[in-house]
KEMIVO-6371 format. One record per residue (C-alpha): chain; x, y, z; residue number from 1. Coordinates in nm, 4 decimals. Last residue first. Example, Ala and Ser with C-alpha at 12.3 -4.5 7.8 and 13.67 -1.06 7.14 Angstrom:
2
c X Y Z k
A 1.3670 -0.1060 0.7140 2 $
A 1.2300 -0.4500 0.7800 1 $
END
This chain:
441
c X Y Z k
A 7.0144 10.3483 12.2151 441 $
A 7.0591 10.2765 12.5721 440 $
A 7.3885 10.4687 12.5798 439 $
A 7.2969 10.7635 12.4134 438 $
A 7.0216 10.7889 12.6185 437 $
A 7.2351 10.7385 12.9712 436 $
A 7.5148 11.0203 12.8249 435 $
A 7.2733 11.2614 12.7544 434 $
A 7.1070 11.2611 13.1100 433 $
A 7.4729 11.2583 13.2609 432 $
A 7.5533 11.5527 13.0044 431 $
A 7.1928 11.7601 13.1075 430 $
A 7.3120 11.7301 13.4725 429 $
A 7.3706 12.0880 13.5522 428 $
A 7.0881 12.2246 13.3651 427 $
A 6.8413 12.0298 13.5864 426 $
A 6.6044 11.7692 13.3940 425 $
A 6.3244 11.7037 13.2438 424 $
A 6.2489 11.4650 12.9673 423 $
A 6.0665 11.5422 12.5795 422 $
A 5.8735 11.2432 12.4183 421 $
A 5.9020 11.2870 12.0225 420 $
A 5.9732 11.0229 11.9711 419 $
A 6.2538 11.0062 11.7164 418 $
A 6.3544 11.4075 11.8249 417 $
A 6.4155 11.2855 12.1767 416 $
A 6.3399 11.6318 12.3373 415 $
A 6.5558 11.7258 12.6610 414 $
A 6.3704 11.9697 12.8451 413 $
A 6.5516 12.2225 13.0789 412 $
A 6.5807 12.3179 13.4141 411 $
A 6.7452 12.5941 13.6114 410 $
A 6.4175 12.7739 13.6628 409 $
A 6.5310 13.1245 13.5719 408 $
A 6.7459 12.9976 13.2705 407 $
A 6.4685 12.7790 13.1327 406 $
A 6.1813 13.0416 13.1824 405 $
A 6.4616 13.2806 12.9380 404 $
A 6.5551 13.0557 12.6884 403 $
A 6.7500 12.7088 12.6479 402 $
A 6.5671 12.4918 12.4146 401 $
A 6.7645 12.1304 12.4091 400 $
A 6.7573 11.8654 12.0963 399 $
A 6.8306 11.5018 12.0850 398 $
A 6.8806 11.2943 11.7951 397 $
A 7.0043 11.4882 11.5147 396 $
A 6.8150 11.3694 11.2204 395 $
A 6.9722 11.6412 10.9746 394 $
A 6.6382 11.7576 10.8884 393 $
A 6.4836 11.7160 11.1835 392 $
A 6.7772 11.9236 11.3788 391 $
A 6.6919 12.2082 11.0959 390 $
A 6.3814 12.1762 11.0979 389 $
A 6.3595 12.2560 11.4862 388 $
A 6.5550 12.5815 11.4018 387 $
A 6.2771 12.6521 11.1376 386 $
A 6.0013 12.6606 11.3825 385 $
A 6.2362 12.8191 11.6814 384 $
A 6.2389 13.1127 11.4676 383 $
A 6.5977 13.2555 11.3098 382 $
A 6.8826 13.4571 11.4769 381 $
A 7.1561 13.1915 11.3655 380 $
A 7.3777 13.0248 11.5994 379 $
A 7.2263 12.7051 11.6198 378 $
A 7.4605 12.5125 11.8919 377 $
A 7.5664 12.1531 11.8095 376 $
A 7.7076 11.9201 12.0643 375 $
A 7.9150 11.5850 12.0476 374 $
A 7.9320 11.4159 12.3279 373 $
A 8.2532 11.3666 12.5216 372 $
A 8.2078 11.4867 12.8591 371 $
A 8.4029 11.7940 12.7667 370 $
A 8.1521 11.8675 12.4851 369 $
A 7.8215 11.8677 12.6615 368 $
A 8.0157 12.0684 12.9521 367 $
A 8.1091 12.3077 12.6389 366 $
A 7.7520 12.3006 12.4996 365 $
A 7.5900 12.4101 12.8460 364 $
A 7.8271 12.6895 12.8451 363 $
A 7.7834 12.7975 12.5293 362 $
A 7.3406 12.8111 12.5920 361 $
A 7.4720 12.9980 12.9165 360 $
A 7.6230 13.2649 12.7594 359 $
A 7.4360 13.3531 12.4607 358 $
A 7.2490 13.6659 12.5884 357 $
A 7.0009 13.7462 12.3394 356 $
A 6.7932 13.4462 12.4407 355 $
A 6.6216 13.1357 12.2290 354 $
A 6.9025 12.9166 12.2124 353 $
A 6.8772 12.5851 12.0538 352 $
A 7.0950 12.3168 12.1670 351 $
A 7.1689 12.0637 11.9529 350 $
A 7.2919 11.7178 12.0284 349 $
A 7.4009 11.3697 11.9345 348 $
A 7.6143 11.5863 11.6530 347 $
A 7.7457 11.3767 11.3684 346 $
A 7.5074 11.4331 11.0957 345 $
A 7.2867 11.2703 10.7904 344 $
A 7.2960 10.9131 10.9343 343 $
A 7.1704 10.7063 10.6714 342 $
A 7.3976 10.6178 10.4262 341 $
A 7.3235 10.2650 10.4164 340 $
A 7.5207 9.9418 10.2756 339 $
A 7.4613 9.7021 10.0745 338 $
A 7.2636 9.9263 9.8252 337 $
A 7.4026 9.8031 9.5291 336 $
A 7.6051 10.1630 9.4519 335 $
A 7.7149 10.2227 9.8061 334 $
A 7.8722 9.8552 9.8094 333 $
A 8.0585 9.9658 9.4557 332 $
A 8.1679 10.2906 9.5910 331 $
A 8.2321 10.2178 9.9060 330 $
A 8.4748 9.9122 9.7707 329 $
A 8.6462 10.0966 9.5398 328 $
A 8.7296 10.3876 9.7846 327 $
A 8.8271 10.1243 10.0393 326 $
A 9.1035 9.9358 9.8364 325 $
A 9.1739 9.6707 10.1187 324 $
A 9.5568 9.5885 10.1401 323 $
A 9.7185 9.2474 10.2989 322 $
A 10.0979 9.2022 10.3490 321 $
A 10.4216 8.9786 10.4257 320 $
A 10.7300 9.0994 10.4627 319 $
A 11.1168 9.0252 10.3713 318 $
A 11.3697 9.2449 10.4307 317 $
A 11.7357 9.1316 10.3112 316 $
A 11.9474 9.4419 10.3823 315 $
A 12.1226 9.5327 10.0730 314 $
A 11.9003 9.8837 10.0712 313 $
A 11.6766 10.0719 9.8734 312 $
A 11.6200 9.8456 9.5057 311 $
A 11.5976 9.5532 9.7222 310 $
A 11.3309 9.6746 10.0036 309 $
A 11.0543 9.4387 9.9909 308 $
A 11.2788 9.1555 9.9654 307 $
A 11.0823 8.7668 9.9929 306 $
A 10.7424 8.8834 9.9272 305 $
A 10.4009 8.7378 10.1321 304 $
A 10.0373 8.7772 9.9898 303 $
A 9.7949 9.0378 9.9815 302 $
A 9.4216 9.0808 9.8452 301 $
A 9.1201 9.2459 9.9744 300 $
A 8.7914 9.3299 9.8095 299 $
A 8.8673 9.0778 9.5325 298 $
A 8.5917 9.1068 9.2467 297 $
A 8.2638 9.2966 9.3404 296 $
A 8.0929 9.0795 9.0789 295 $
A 8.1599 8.7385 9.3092 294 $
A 7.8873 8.9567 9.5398 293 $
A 7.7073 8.6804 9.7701 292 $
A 8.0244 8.5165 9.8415 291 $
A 8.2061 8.8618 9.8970 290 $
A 8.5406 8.8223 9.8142 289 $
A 8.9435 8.7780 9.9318 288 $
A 9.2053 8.6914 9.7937 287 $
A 9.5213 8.5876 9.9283 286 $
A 9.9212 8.5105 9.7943 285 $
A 10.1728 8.2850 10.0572 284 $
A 10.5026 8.3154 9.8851 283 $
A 10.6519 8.5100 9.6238 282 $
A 10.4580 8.8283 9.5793 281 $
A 10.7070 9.0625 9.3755 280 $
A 10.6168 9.0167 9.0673 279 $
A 10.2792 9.1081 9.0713 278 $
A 9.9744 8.8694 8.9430 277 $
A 9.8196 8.7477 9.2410 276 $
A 9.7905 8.3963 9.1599 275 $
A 9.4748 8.2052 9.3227 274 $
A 9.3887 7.9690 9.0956 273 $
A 9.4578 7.7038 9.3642 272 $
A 9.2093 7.8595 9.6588 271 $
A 9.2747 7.6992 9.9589 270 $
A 8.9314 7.7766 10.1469 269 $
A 8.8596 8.0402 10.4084 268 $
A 8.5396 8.1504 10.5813 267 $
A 8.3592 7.8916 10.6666 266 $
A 8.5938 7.6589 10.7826 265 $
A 8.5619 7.9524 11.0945 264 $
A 8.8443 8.1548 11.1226 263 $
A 8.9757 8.1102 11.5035 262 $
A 9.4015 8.1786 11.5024 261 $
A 9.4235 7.7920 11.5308 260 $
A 9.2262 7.7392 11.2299 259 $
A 9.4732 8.0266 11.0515 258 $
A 9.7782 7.8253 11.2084 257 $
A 9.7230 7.5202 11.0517 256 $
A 9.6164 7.6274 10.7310 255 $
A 9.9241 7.8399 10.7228 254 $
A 10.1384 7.5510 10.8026 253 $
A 9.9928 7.3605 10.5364 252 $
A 10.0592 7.6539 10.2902 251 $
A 10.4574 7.6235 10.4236 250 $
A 10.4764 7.2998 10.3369 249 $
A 10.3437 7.2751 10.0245 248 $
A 10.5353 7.5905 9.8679 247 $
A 10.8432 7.4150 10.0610 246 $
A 10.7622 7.0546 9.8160 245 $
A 10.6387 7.2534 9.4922 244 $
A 11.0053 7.4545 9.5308 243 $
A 11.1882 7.1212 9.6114 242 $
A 11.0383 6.9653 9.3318 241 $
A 10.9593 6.5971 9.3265 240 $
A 10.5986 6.6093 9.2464 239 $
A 10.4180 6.3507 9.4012 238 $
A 10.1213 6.4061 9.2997 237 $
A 9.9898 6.2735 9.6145 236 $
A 10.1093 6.5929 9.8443 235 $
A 9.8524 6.7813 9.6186 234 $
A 9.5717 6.5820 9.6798 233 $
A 9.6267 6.5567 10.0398 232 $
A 9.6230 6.9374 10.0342 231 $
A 9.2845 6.9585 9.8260 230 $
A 9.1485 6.7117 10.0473 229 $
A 9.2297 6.9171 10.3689 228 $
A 9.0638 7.2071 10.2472 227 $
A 8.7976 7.0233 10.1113 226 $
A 8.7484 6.8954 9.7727 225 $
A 8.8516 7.0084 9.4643 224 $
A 9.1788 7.0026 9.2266 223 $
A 9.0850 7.2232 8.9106 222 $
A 9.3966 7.4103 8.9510 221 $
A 9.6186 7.1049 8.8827 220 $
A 9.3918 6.9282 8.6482 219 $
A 9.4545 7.2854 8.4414 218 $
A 9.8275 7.2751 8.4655 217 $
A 9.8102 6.9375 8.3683 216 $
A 9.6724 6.9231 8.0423 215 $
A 9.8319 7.2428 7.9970 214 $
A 10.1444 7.1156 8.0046 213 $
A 10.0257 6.8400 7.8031 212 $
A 9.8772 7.0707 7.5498 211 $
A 10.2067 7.2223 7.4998 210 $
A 10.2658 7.5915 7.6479 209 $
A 10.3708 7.7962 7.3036 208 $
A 10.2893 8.1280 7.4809 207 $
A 9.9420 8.1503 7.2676 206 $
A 9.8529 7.8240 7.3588 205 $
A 9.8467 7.9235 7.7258 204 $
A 9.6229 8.2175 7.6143 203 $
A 9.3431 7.9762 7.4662 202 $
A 9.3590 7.7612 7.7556 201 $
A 9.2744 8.0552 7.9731 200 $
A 9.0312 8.1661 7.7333 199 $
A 8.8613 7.8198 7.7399 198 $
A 8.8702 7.8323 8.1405 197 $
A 8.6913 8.1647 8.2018 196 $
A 8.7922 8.5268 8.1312 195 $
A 8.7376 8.6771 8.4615 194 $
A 8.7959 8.4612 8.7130 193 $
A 9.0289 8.2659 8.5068 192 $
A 9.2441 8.5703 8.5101 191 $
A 9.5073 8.4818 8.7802 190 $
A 9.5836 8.2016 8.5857 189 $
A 9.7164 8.4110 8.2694 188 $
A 9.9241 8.6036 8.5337 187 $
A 10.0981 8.2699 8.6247 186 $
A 10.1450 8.1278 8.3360 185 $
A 10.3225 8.4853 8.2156 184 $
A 10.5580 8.4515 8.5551 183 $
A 10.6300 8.1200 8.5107 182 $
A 10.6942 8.0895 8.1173 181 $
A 11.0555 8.0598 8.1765 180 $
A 11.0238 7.7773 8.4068 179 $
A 10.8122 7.6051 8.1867 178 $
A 10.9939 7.2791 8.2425 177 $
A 10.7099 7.0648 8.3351 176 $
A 10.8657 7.0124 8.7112 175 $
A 10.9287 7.4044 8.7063 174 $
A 10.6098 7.4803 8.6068 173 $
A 10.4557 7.2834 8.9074 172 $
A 10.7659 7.4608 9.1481 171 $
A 10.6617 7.7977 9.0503 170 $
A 10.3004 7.6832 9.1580 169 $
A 10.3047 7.5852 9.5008 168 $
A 10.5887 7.8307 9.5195 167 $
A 10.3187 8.0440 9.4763 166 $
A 10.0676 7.9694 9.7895 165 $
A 9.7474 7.9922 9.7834 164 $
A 9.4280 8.1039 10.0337 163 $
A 9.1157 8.2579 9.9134 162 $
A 8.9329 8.4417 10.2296 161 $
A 8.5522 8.4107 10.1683 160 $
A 8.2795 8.6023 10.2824 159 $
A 7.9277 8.5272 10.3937 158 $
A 7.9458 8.7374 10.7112 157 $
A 7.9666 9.0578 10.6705 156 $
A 7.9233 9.3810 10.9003 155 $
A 8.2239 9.5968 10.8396 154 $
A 8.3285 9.4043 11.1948 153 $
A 8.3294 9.1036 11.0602 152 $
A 8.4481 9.2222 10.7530 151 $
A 8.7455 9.3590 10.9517 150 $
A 8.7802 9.0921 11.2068 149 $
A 8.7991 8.8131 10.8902 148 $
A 9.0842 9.0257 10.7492 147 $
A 9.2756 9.0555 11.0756 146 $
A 9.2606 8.6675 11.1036 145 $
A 9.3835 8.6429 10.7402 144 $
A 9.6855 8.8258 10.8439 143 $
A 9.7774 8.6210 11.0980 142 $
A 9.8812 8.2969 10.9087 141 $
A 10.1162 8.4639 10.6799 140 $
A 10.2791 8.5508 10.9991 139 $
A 10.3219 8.1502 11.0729 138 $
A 10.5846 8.2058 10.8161 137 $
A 10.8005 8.3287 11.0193 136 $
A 11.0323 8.6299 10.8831 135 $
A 11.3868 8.6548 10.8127 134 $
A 11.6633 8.9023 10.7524 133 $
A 11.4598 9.1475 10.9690 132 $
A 11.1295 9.1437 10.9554 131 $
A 10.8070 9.3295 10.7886 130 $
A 10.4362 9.3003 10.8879 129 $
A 10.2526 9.4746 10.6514 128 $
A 9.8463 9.6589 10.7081 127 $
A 9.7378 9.8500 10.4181 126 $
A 9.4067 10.0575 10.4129 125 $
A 9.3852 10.2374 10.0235 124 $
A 9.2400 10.5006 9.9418 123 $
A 9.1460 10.6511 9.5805 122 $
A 9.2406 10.9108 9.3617 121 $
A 9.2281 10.8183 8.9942 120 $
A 8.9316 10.6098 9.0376 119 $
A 8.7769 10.2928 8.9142 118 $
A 8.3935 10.2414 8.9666 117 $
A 8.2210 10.3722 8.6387 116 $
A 8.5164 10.4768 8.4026 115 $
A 8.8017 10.6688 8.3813 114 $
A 9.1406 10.5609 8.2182 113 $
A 9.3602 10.5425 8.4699 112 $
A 9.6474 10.8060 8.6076 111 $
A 9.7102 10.6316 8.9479 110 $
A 9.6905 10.8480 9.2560 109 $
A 9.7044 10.7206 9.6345 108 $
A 9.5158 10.7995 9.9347 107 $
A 9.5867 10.6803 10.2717 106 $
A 9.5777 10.4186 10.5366 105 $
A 9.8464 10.2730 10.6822 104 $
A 9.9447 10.0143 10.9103 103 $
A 10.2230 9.8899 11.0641 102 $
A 10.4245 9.6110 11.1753 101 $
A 10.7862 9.5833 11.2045 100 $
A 10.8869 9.2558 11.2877 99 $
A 11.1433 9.4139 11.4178 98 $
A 11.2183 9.7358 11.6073 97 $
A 11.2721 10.0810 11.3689 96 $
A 11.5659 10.3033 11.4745 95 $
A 11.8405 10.1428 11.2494 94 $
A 11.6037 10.0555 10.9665 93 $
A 11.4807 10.4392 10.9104 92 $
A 11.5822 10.4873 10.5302 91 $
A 11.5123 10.0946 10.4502 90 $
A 11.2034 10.1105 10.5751 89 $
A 11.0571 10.4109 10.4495 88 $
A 11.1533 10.3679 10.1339 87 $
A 10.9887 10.0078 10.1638 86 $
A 10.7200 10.1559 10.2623 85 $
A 10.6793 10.4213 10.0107 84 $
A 10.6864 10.1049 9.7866 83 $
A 10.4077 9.9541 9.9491 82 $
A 10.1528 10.2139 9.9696 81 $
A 10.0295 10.2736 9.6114 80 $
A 10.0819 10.5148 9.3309 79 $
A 10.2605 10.7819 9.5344 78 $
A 10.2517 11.1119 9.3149 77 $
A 10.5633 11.1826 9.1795 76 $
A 10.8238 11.4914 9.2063 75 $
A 11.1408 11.5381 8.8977 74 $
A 11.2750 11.8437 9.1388 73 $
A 11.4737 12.1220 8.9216 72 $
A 11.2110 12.3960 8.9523 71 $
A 10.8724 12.1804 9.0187 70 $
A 10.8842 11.9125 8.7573 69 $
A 10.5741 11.6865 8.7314 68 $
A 10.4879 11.3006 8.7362 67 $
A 10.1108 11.1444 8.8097 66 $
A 10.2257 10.7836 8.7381 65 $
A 10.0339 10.5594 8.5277 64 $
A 10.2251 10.4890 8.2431 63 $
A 10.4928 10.4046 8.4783 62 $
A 10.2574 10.1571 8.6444 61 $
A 10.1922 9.9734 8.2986 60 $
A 10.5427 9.8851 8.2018 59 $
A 10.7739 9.9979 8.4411 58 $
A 10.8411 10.0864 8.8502 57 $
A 11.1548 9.9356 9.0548 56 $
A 11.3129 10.2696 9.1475 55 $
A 10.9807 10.4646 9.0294 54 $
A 10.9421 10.6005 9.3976 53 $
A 11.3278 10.6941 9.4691 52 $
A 11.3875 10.8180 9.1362 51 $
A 11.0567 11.0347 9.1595 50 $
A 11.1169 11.1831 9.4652 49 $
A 10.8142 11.1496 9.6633 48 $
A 10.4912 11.3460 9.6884 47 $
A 10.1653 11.2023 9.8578 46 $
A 10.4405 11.1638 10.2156 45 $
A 10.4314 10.8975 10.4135 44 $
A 10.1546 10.8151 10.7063 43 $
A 10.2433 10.5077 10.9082 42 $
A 10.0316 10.3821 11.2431 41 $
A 10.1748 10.0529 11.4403 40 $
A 10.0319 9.7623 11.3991 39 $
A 9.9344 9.6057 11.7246 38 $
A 9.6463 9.3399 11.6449 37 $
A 9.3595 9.5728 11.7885 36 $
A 9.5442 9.8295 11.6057 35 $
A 9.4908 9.6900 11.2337 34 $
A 9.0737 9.6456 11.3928 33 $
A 9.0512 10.0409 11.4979 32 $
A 9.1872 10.1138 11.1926 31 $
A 8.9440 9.9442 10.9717 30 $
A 8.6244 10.0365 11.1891 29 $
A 8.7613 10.4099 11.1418 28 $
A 8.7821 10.3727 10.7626 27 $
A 8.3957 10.1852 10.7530 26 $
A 8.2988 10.5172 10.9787 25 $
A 8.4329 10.7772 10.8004 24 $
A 8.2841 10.6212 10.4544 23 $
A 7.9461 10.6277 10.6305 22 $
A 7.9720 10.9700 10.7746 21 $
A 8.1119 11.1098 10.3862 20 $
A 7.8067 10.9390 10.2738 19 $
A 7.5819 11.1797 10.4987 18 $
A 7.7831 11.4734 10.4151 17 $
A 7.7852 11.4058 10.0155 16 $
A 8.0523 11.1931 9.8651 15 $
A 8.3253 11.3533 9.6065 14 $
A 8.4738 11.0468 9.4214 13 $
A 8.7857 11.1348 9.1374 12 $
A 8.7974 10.9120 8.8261 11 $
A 8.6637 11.2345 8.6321 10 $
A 8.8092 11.5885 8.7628 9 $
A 8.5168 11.7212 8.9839 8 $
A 8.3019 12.0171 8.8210 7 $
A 8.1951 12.3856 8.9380 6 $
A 8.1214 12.5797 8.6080 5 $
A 8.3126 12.8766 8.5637 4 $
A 8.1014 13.1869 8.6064 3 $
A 8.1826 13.4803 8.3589 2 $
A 8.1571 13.8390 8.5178 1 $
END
C-alpha cells in the first residue's frame, strides 16, 4: 500500500510538546492579566456567513479570505477578531451591559503568501472595551496599563508602548489642505519604520504632496523631546484646527491618565509617526515593541474607532482596542532564543507501579489529582530501569514506586528526580508532602 507523506500546509505552526507548554503558558499569562482588569471572555464562531463577515471587507483582506460554498451557504473563515465582534455586538446589544468589555483569544485564517514568520493560521489575544453611544476617553488610557501587565508578566521589561493620536494628524493635513490625501499620508507615515525617511518623502511626492507640505509634515513627526516637550511643542504650533485642537486634547488626557494608571516614564513615549494604517482607527492609535528587538516590529497595536458596528446596526458604538498576535510573536521570540522551551511535561508526578494489582497505585493518583496536582501513572508492563527514563526524560519532577514492601508498610519514597534525594512518608499524606515541594520550588 502507498504511504502518503505526513506534511503541515505551509504558513501553518505545529510546535512540539515542550513548545506547545511554553505557548500554553504565555496564552494563559495573557488571559489571566485581560481578567485581572474585568473583561469578560468571548469565543465566536471560525465560520461566519460570508455577507455578514465581508460586510465592510475589500482590497487586500478580500484577497485574503478563506471562502467556500457548502450546499447553498457562501461560509468564511474569520480573518481577525474585531469584526466578529462587532457582529456580535450589534446582534446581542439588548442583553449585553455597557462598556462592554471582553476579551478573546482565538485563531484566525488569512490566505498569505508563506514565508518565514507569517502564518495562515495564527492567534490572536484581543481585549475591546465597547460603549454605548459614547465612550470616555480616559478608556484609551487603560489599555496601555493592561499592555504593560502583560509584558510584565511575559517577563519583559525594556519595552515601549508608542502612544498617538489621529486626529492629531487629520487635523495637520487638514490645516495644509490635504484633506483628501489623509488617509494615503497617513499609511505612507506608518511605514517610516520600515522604509526610512527618504522613501517616505519619496512616496509623498508620488501623491502630488508639495514640498512645503512635506516640509512640514516631516518637522511635524520629527518633534522630540520628552513626553511633555513633545506636547508643549505641539500646542505651540498653533494650529487652528478644531480636529488638531480635540486630537491634542484628548492625547493629553491619555498621558494623564496612563501616569496615573502606574506605567513607569519608562515605558511609554508619544510616538508621532505612529499611524496605524486601518481605516477605521480614529482616535487614540498604539504600538508597541521590544526596545532591545526593533526587528520584532509591533508586538501589540490598537487604537480607539468611533463605530465599530456601522455596517450591523444604526446604533452608534464606539470602542477602543488593543490585540497581541501571539503566534507571531512565539514564533519569532522562540526563534532568537528569548524565550525557553524547557519544561518537556506537565505532570509534577509519576507514580510507578511495580504490582499486578493496580488498585492502590490509582488510588494514590486520584487523591494526587483531587488535591490539585497533576499525576502521571506508567501503565505499561515494562522494568523499573526504563520507567525511571521515562520520568528523566520528560523531567518530571517527582516520582513514587508503589510495590509490594510499599503496600505492606504503608509508606512510600518520594524521589526528587533533580536531586536525587528520595523522602519518606505515609501513603496517606503523599499529596500534603507533594504540595510543600511544589511549593518551595
Amino acid at each position: 500500500m502507498n504511504k502518503t507523506e505526513p506534511r503541515t500546509l505551509p504558513g501553518f505552526m505545529e510546535l512540539m510538546p515542550n513548545e506547545q507548554i511554553l505557548f500554553e503558558q504565555m496564552k494563559e499569562k495573557i488571559e489571566k492579566t485581560y481578567q485581572k482588569f474585568g473583561f469578560l471572555p468571548l469565543d465566536t464562531p471560525i465560520l461566519e456567513l460570508s455577507e455578514v463577515l465581508l460586510a465592510k471587507a475589500g482590497g487586500e483582506t478580500e484577497k485574503q479570505i478563506y471562502r467556500f460554498d457548502k450546499g447553498d451557504t457562501d461560509i468564511s473563515m474569520r480573518f481577525d477578531l474585531t469584526v466578529p465582534l462587532a457582529k456580535y455586538v450589534a446582534k446581542n446589544y439588548g442583553n449585553l451591559s455597557f462598556p462592554f468589555r471582553r476579551y478573546q483569544i482565538g485563531k484566525v485564517y488569512r490566505g498569505e503568501r508563506a514565508q518565514k514568520g507569517r502564518f495562515r493560521e495564527f492567534y490572536q489575544c484581543d481585549i475591546d472595551i465597547i460603549g454605548d453611544g459614547e465612550l470616555s476617553v480616559i478608556n484609551d488610557a487603560e489599555l496601555p496599563s493592561v499592555i504593560y501587565n502583560v509584558f510584565t508578566e511575559l517577563g519583559f521589561e525594556n519595552f515601549t508602548i508608542c502612544i498617538n493620536n489621529r486626529k492629531i494628524l487629520n487635523g495637520l493635513f487638514e490645516s495644509l489642505e490635504q484633506k483628501e490625501n489623509g488617509t494615503e499620508i497617513l499609511r505612507i507615515i506608518d511605514k517610516i519604520e520600515k522604509i526610512g525617511k527618504e522613501a517616505v518623502i519619496e512616496e509623498l511626492e508620488k501623491i502630488e504632496v508639495s514640498k512645503e507640505s512635506i516640509s512640514k509634515i516631516m518637522n511635524f513627526i520629527e518633534i522630540d523631546g520628552t513626553t511633555d516637550e513633545k506636547l508643549q511643542k505641539l500646542q505651540e504650533l498653533n494650529i487652528q484646527n478644531e480636529t488638531f485642537q480635540t486630537g491634542l486634547a484628548e492625547l493629553t488626557q491619555v498621558v494623564k491618565y496612563v501616569r496615573i494608571f502606574g506605567i513607569p516614564e519608562s515605558n511609554f513615549k508619544v510616538d508621532l509617526t505612529i499611524a496605524r494604517g486601518l481605516d477605521y482607527y480614529t482616535g487614540t492609535v498604539y504600538e508597541t515593541f521590544l526596545n532591545e528587538y526593533r526587528e520584532l516590529g509591533s508586538v501589540c497595536s490598537g487604537g480607539r474607532y468611533e463605530n465599530l458596528a456601522e455596517h450591523y446596526t444604526d446604533k452608534k458604538l464606539p470602542g477602543v482596542g488593543i490585540s497581541i498576535g501571539l503566534t507571531r510573536l512565539f514564533y519569532k521570540l522562540n526563534e532568537m532564543n528569548l524565550i525557553n522551551a524547557d519544561k518537556k511535561s506537565v505532570s509534577d508526578v509519576l507514580i510507578i507501579p511495580m504490582l499486578e494489582d493496580l488498585s492502590i497505585p490509582i488510588e494514590i493518583a486520584n487523591n494526587l489529582r483531587i488535591n490539585g496536582i497533576n499525576t502521571e501513572i506508567f501503565l505499561n508492563d515494562k522494568k523499573l530501569k526504563a520507567k525511571m527514563k521515562y520520568a528523566d526524560k520528560l523531567e518530571i519532577p517527582y516520582v513514587i514506586v508503589v510495590g509490594e514492601d510499599e503496600v505492606k508498610s504503608d509508606v512510600v519514597k518520594i524521589k526528587n528526580m533533580k536531586t536525587g534525594n528520595e523522602t519518606e512518608c505515609q501513603i496517606h499524606n503523599i499529596s500534603h508532602v507533594i504540595r510543600l515541594f511544589i511549593d518551595n520550588n
